[in-house]
Every structure is written in structure tokens, then in C-alpha cells.
C-alpha positions, 0 to 999 in steps of 0.5 A: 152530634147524636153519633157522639152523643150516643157514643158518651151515653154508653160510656156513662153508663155501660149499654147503648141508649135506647135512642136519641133525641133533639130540640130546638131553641127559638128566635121570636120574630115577634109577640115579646111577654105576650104569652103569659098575657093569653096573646100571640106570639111567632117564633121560629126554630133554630138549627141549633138544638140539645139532642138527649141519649135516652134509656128507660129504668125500672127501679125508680132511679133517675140518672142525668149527665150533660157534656156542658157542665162539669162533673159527673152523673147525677142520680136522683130518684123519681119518688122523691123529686120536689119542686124547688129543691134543685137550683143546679141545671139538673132542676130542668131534665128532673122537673120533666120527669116530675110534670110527667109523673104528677100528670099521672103517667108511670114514668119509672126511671131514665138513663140521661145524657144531654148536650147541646148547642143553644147558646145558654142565656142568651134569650134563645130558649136553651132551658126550652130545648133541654126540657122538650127533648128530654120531654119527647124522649119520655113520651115515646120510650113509655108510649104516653102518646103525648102530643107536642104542645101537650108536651110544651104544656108540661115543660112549662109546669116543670119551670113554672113549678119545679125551677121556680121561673114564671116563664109563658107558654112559648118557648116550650111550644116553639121547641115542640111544635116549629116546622122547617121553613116556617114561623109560628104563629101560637095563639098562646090562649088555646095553643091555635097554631098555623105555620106561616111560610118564612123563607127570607134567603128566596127573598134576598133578605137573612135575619141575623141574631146577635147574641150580646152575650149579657147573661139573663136568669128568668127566675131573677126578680124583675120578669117575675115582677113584669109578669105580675104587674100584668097581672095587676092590671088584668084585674084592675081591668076586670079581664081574664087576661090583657089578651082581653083588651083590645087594641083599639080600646086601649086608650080608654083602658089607659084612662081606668087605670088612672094614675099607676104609671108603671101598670100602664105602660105595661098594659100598652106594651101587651096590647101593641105588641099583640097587634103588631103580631096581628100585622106581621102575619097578615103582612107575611100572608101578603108577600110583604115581608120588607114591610115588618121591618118597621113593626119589629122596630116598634116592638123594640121600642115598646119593650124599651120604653114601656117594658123596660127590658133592654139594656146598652148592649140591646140598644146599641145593636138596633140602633147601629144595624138600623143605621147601617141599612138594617130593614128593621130590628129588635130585642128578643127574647125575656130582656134584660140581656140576651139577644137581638134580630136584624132583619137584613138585605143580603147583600147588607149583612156583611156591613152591618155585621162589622158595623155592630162589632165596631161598636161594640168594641168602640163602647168597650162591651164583650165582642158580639156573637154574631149568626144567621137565624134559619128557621129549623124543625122542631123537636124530633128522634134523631137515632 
């Protein structure tokens, strides 16, 4: 892909790129809305990724061109880039551009041309990848000498700020910071890392994602409501954060915030589910790895009914992979859409696989998008 890439890129603009990049999309294994909560978290990269042919510019112009969108180059320029005036997919690339230079760095122009194979709204952080690679690009062709979760740091002010999307500090960091073979298991407070081993094909076991192919948009109102109910709740607790909270004081932080029941079944949410990333890790450190099909259950469980993030479809995978022999399963990603893990024998996968697309046929939705999850390196330069 980074051949073809380049290739493009000279078309568009006359001269071969200065080199080529790639990240990654994500899957959580688990720590759903956790991390804008200062909790864990543990994603893993995808093989699939947006790869970005790159040249510097001196004259504070600021070109972009992706093989996914229809239409031609866009030319923005540097100086006067402003948070929110874009709502086109350029707002991504641009706003990097924008963190970059608010940050104080003389980031002076860019010849950009991206394409990518990150399913888009499908919860798997295709606006996550096109930011970190354009991020990556950025910080090796002007030497900023940047580091990766400094990078995840300003990819997030670029969509908190610049695209207007409240997302947390995961994706970004995930797409940056993800090694091969492993999970990655983020302390979202300090951006404390450590690379938990996750090889299920040595174990016989696959965790299929099935994309349900309902779309999400984070900058919609109701994660922004989710996150800001959160919130509520932190203050009403008198905590920084509900990372603060711990598990086994929660039934007490239940009882404070009296009667909010909306409040409440958020707050439930961000301190179990904090735990049962807690127990995955430790059940993984420990050889167990069958034994977090039950916590994933419960996570899905959590966001369904205290979160309120699934929907039909998301429901429907996990309860027909879970009966037809899935070790464990759940939403992922931001809700409302997207995505779905199934963690599987894999000797299981193939009838679990039909056995989705048959319902999903039989309840008349869009047929699934069905693929196993690897976990893959992270953000790199390819050429």
C-alpha cells in the first residue's frame, strides 16, 4: 500500500514524498469510557491502518488529499487554521497541524496524501489512525523529536479542540504506542504503560470483531452527554475524577448521590469497569486467558445497561456468539454502533461467524462485516 501511496502523492503533486507513514486502528479488549474518566484501559492495534505520503513546505501552505473521499486537493493555510471551522474529514489532518503549532512548534506547511483501510465509524479509531500518522510524519520531517504518547496527547487536543469530538486519551495513544503481539494496558491518568503479552492463535483461541456496520459520530450529542454526566458525578463526589473512586467504595458513592439515577448508573459503569480491566490483566499475567470471557461479558453488560451505549445490532452479536459457544463477548469502542469482540475457540469461529450472519439476516439488518483481530505495531515510517 505505501508503493501505491507514494506513487498517488507524486501524481498530485509533481515530486515524490519525502517518505511515508502508517497507523493503526484499535480494538479495546476492555476499559470502555473509561478514559476521559483518568482510568484504564487496554487496547490492541489492528493490522489495518492509514499510511500518509508526507513532504514538507516552506511557504505556510498546507495541502491534503485522501484516496477515500471524493474530490481534489484541498489547500488550507497554516496561519489561518481555527478550531471548528472545518466539518469536512480534512478537520483531522488540519487539526494536527493546528496542536502542533499552538504547541510551539514551526510546523511551516505539508504536502499530504492519505489513504487508509480502518473501517470509518465502525468504533475502531479510523480518526485516530489519520491523526497519528499525519502527527508521526510531522514530528520526524521537522525533528520535533516528539515522543509517542506526546504525540496521542496532541492528536486528542486536535479532536477535543479542532473537530469538536470530547473523545479520551485512548485511541490516539493506542495508535501511537501499540507494539505487535501485545496489548496495552494505559493508565490514562499518567500515560503509565506496559505491554501485556496477547497471542491467542499460540493458545487456540481468535477474537473475531464484528463490524455491525451502523455508523457513529463521536461529536454527536449523546457521548458528549455521557462524558459530561461523568463529570457531574466527580463533582458531586468531590473527586478529580471517577478513577478516584474506588471499587469497593462504590456502593457508598452510590448511596451520596441519592436519588440521580442517570448519574448513578454512570458512575457504576467507570468504577467496574475500571476493575474488570484490573482482572483482565492480572488473569492474562497469569496464563488464564479463557477466564476473561466472562469479564468481557460483563462489561457489555455494563455499557448496556448502566452506559446505554448499545444498540440491536451490538446486542444481537453477543448474544448469538455467546450462544453458539463464544467464550466471552462485547461491544467496543464509543456505543451507539460500530463494533463488537468475540473471544473464541478456533475450532468455534467458523459457527459462530454463520451464526451471526444468520441472524442478522434473520432480524432483517445490514449483513455484518465479520474479521479476526490480530494485534498489530503501532504507529511507524514505512518508506
Amino acid at each position: 500500500m505505501s508503493e501505491a501511496v507514494a506513487e498517488r502523492f507524486e501524481e498530485l503533486y509533481g515530486a515524490g514524498p519525502e517518505g511515508v507513514w502508517a497507523a493503526p486502528g484499535r480494538v479495546n479488549l476492555i476499559g470502555e469510557h473509561t478514559d476521559y474518566n483518568d482510568g484504564f484501559v487496554m487496547p490492541f492495534a489492528l493490522p489495518h491502518t492509514a499510511v500518509a505520503a508526507v513532504s514538507r513546505r516552506a511557504d505556510g501552505v498546507l495541502r491534503l488529499h485522501s484516496a477515500d473521499v471524493e474530490g481534489g486537493v484541498v489547500e488550507l493555510r497554516v496561519d489561518a487554521l481555527e478550531p471548528q471551522s472545518d466539518k469536512n474529514w480534512t478537520a483531522y489532518p488540519s487539526g494536527v497541524v493546528w496542536a502542533l503549532r499552538e504547541a510551539g512548534h514551526a510546523v511551516t506547511g505539508a504536502d499530504i496524501h492519505l489513504a487508509s483501510t480502518v473501517p470509518a465509524g465502525a468504533g475502531l479509531s479510523s480518526s485516530a489512525a489519520l491523526e497519528v500518522v499525519v502527527a508521526l510524519a510531522l514530528n520526524d520531517l521537522y525533528e520535533l523529536g516528539l515522543k509517542g504518547w506526546q504525540l496521542a496527547r496532541l492528536c486528542q487536543r486536535a479532536e477535543n479542540v479542532y473537530v469538536g469530538a470530547p473523545v479520551g486519551i485512548m485511541d490516539q495513544t493506542a495508535s501511537a504506542c501499540c507494539e505487535q503481539g501485545h496489548a496495552l494496558f494505559l493508565d490514562t491518568r499518567d500515560l503509565s504503560q506496559k505491554q501485556i503479552p496477547f497471542d491467542l492463535a499460540a493458545e487456540g483461541m481468535r477474537l473475531l470483531v464484528v463490524d455491525t456496520q451502523v455508523k457513529h459520530s463521536h461529536s454527536e450529542g449523546e457521548y458528549g452527554k455521557r462524558r459530561a454526566g461523568c463529570e457531574k458525578g466527580a463533582a458531586l463526589l468531590g473527586v478529580d475524577a471517577l478513577r478516584d473512586v474506588a471499587y469497593d467504595e462504590l456502593d457508598a458513592a452510590l448511596e451520596r448521590l441519592g436519588d440521580d439515577e442517570e448519574v448513578r448508573r454512570l458512575v457504576r459503569h467507570v468504577v467496574t469497569e475500571d476493575q474488570r480491566v484490573e482482572h483482565v490483566v492480572s488473569l492474562l499475567e497469569s496464563g488464564e486467558t479463557r477466564a476473561i470471557g466472562p469479564v468481557l461479558v460483563a462489561g457489555h453488560a455494563s455499557l448496556r445497561d448502566d452506559f446505554r451505549i448499545s444498540c440491536p445490532e451490538l446486542d444481537l452479536v453477543v448474544d448469538t456468539a455467546l450462544a453458539s459457544g463464544a467464550l466471552g463477548a462485547r461491544m467496543t469502542g464509543g456505543g451507539f454502533g460500530g463494533s463488537a469482540i468475540v473471544l473464541a475457540e478456533a475450532a468455534d469461529v467458523e459457527a459462530i461467524t454463520k451464526s451471526v450472519e444468520e441472524a442478522f439476516a434473520a432480524a432483517g439488518f445490514t449483513a455484518p462485516r465479520v474479521f479476526a483481530a490480530v494485534p498489530a505495531a503501532g504507529a511507524r515510517r514505512v518508506k
